[in-house]
Every structure is written in C-alpha cells, then in structure tokens.
C-alpha positions, 0 to 999 in steps of 0.5 A: 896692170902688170908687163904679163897682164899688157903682152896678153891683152888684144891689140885691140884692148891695148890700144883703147887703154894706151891711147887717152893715156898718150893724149892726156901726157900730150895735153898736159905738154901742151899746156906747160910748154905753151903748144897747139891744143889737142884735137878731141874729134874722133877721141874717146872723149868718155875715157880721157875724161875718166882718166883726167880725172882719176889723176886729178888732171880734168881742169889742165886736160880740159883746157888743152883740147879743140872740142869741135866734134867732141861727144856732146854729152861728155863735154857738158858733163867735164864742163859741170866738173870744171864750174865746180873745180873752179868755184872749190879752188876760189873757196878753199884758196880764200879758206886757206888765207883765212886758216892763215890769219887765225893760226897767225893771231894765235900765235901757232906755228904752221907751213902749208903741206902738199896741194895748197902749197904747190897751186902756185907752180901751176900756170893756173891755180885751178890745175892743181885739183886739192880736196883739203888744206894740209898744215904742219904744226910742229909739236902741235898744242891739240886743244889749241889749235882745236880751239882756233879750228872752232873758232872758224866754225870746224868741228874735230873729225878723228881727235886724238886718232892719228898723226893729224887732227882733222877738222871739217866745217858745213861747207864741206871743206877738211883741214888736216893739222899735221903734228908729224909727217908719218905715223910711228913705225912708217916706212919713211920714219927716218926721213920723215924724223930728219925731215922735222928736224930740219924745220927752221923758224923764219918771221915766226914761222916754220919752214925747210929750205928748198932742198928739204921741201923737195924731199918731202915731195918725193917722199909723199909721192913714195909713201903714197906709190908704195901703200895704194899708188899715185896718179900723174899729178904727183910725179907732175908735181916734183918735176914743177917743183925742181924745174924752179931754182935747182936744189943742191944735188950733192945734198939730195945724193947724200939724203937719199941715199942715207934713206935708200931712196935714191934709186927710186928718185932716179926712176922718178927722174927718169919717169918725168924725163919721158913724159915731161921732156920727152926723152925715151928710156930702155930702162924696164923698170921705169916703164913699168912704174911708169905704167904702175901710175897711170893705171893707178889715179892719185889715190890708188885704191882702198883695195891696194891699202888695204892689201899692203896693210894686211900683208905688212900686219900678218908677216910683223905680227905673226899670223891673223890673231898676232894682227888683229889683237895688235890692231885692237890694242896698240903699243905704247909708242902707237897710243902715245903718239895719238893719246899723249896723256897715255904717256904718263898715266899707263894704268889708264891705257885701257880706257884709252883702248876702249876710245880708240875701239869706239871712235873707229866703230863710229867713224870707220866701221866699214874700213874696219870690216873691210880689214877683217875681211881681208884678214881672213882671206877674203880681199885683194891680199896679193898684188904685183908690189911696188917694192920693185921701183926703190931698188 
C-alpha cells in the first residue's frame, strides 16, 4: 500500500490495519529490551497473528503477550504453530551440525548464510523462524558436494539450474549449497563479486570479516526489498547484527557508496532507529519504506516477482517475443553459470537448451505459466517501485 492508497482509506480502516502492526513492533521491543508483556485482552488477536506470521515474527511475538482474555480459539491456533516452530528449530539446528561434519570429513569449504548463521543474535533460537539452511561453497565441486548431500539421505532438487544447488531429504528439510551469492547480470553483482573476493580462509574454512558480513546482510535484505519485499525480521536482523562489536564505518562508507547503496543503508538505519530505538523520523521516504515492509511479510509476493521480473525482461529485451526467446535460450554467460561443461563444448549448447526446458516444465511448470501469463498483459505487471528507497 502506497502514501495515496493510506490517505483515502476510512479512519476506521486505517486504524484496524495500523494497530497489530504498532503491537507486533511493541512486542518485539518488549522482548529485546527485557520489558512488561503486551496485553492481548481486547486485541485483534486473528490479525496480529496473520501478521507475525507473515514477517515470520510468530514465536518472539507469541512469548511478549499476557494471553488473558484473548480469543481462545486464535491462542490454540498460534500455540499448534509454535509446538511446531520449536520441534523444526531443534531438527534443523541438529541437521546443520550434522551438514557440518559431513561437508568437514569431505574436505569442502563452507560458511553458513542468512537464518541459520543469524539464530544466535536472538535472545532464543527459535525466534529466528528459517525454513532451510543456506551454505556458501566457494568455486563449488557440484558432483562433490552432491555426493555428500547423498550421502545424508538428500536428493538434488534444481541441479545444474541456478546459482545454488538445492537438495531436500524425506523429513522435509531443504538445503541450498551457494557457488555464488547472485545469479550472472544481478543488480548487486558488483557487490556480490567483491563480496566473494573478500572471502578469507580460517582453520580451513572460508569466512569475511565482520564488516563484510554485514554487507551481505544489507545487501540480502536490498536484493530481496527490491524484486518481492521483505518483512520485519530482516530489517530486525541487520539491527541484531550491528548492535554487537560495531563494523568500521569509514569502511562500510566507502563500500557503499562505490556500490550506490548508501543511501539506502541510511534509510535502513533510519527504519531501525524508529522502530527498535524509538526514534521519530520526518523523513518521507523512511516512512514509506517503512510502511513498504510491513505490508509486505518476508517473502513478498510471487505476484511482485513476478512483476519485477517481466518489467525488467520487456524494457532489456526489446518487447515479449525479445523476452520470451531469451527466457527459453539463454546466453552463454547464463548457460555456463548454471551448465559449466557448456563452457567449452558450445556445439553441445542446445542440448543443454533442451535440459533447461525439460527440468523447468517438470519442476516449475506453473511459474512458468505464470510468466507467460504475465507477459502478455495478464498479472500484476504495474506496482509502486521499490527503486525509491536506494536513491
């Protein structure tokens, strides 16, 4: 929701949609800053919980309310979810030392990425709601570290189709083995390439020093905000991460605005002031990134990637048949980056081609018809653009 769409809503409407969003900020507060618990009686109980939920807040949220006189029937609802939250932390906590030790006796280079490297900022483990463990695997061996994945009882989801490998086991658990941190042609490329070229080797394993990891951070939540939106939790993410020892911020300056991406950090920065130090902002544009994320949830919507997607495409590749013969036959760069043989036998790129179109009509048949779809005029191809807060 856009500025224009808030001024013509109803008091009324305004106020039902801004008030779980004041308590959830007021229960992640209370939380982190050790105060009362917020009072549940005479709340819309249904809505906070949607809304923790879509920011994947519902664990920290849950524990920061006085449930007396609460609808009885959203308390055993968010208490199932939180059972469930808890049993799934202990399983993939316990999955990632095991992931761990594997990756270890093989020999493979790793550092954990976002949610399973960032659990231990939080006051409690499960607060960190993460759905799969994420590893970055510098100039990855794929069949190697497929056979270790194997070995674990993980079948490949997507080989061969991405930047990452993913893998997935019976339990429902999903691992994602990043060889780099964005796709070729990316908006943060540039970052991203400096980012693994700052990668140093400690004890045999890679890993950046705290001021690169916070740029990774950042630069997650950006790629994210940019292409579907992010929730509460990322933006609560960076302000845990910097509120340990302090990155040099000299260093950071200079990074970030090599890489246009200082005035977005300032708008971050400014974001987590209000809400996490409860300083007020008259700055326009931090309000409305500020109300950008909270109708947004963590994972945005596969309508707004979709959207960004297709907008991007039609303006590159000159119209929707430029589009769609490009989506169906990559370049080069795009092949090799996901089919390394294609690099040095291109008489062979077609049948390469020909994988790509079979895996993705196997394993993404309806996303695919969701592009066409939009494509031609039929999705949600307009939407306010979050280009305005990095500028």
């Amino acid at each position: 929701m856009n500025g224009h769409e808030a001024e013509t809503q109803t008091p009324q409407a305004w106020e039902a949609r801004k008030r779980p969003q004041a308590l959830m900020l007021a229960c992640v507060n209370s939380v982190l800053r050790h105060g009362p618990k917020q009072p549940a009686a005479g709340e819309d109980m249904a809505a906070l919980y949607r809304l923790s939920k879509a920011h994947g807040l519902q664990v920290l949220v849950f524990d920061a309310l006085r449930w007396e006189g609460a609808d009885p029937a959203t308390l055993a609802a968010w208490t199932r979810d939180i059972q469930q939250n808890y049993l799934y932390d202990l399983l993939l906590r316990q999955e990632h030392l095991r992931v761990q030790a594997a990756l270890r006796e093989a020999a493979i280079g790793f550092m954990p990425l976002k949610g399973i490297a960032l659990k231990d900022l939080y006051p409690q483990s499960s607060y960190r709601v993460t759905a799969d463990l994420d590893y970055y695997v510098p100039h990855m061996d794929l069949p190697a570290v497929t056979r270790v994945m194997e070995g674990l009882g993980y079948s490949a989801d997507d080989y061969g189709l991405s930047y990452h490998a993913g893998f997935s086991n019976q339990s429902g658990l999903h691992v994602e083995m990043h060889r780099a941190l964005v796709s070729r042609g990316h908006e943060f490329e540039g970052l991203a390439r400096y980012l693994e070229g700052r990668v140093r080797t400690e004890e045999g394993a890679p890993r950046w020093s705290r001021e690169d990891e916070y740029l990774y951070l950042l630069m997650h939540l950006a790629k994210h905000l940019i292409r579907a939106g992010v929730g509460v939790r990322q933006v609560l993410d960076v302000c845990l991460f910097q509120e340990g020892a302090g990155p040099d911020r000299s260093y950071l300056r200079d990074v970030l605005k090599r890489f246009d991406l200082l005035t977005f950090e300032e708008n971050v920065q400014a974001l987590i002031a209000l809400w996490f130090h409860g300083t007020p902002t008259a700055n326009p544009r931090v309000r409305d990134l500020a109300d950008a994320i909270l109708c947004a949830g963590s994972f945005g919507s596969v309508e707004g990637i979709m959207a960004y997607n297709v907008q991007k495409g039609l303006r590159r590749y000159g119209g929707r048949l430029g589009y769609l013969f490009r989506r169906m036959f990559p370049g080069r760069d795009f092949m090799c980056d996901r089919y390394p043989a294609a690099g040095w036998r291109l008489v062979f790129m077609p049948a390469f081609w020909a994988h790509r179109l079979v895996a993705m009509g196997i394993a993404h048949r309806r996303r695919m018809l969701r592009e066409i779809w939009a494509v031609f005029g039929k999705g949600e191809r307009t939407r306010p653009s979050n280009d305005r807060f990095f500028h």
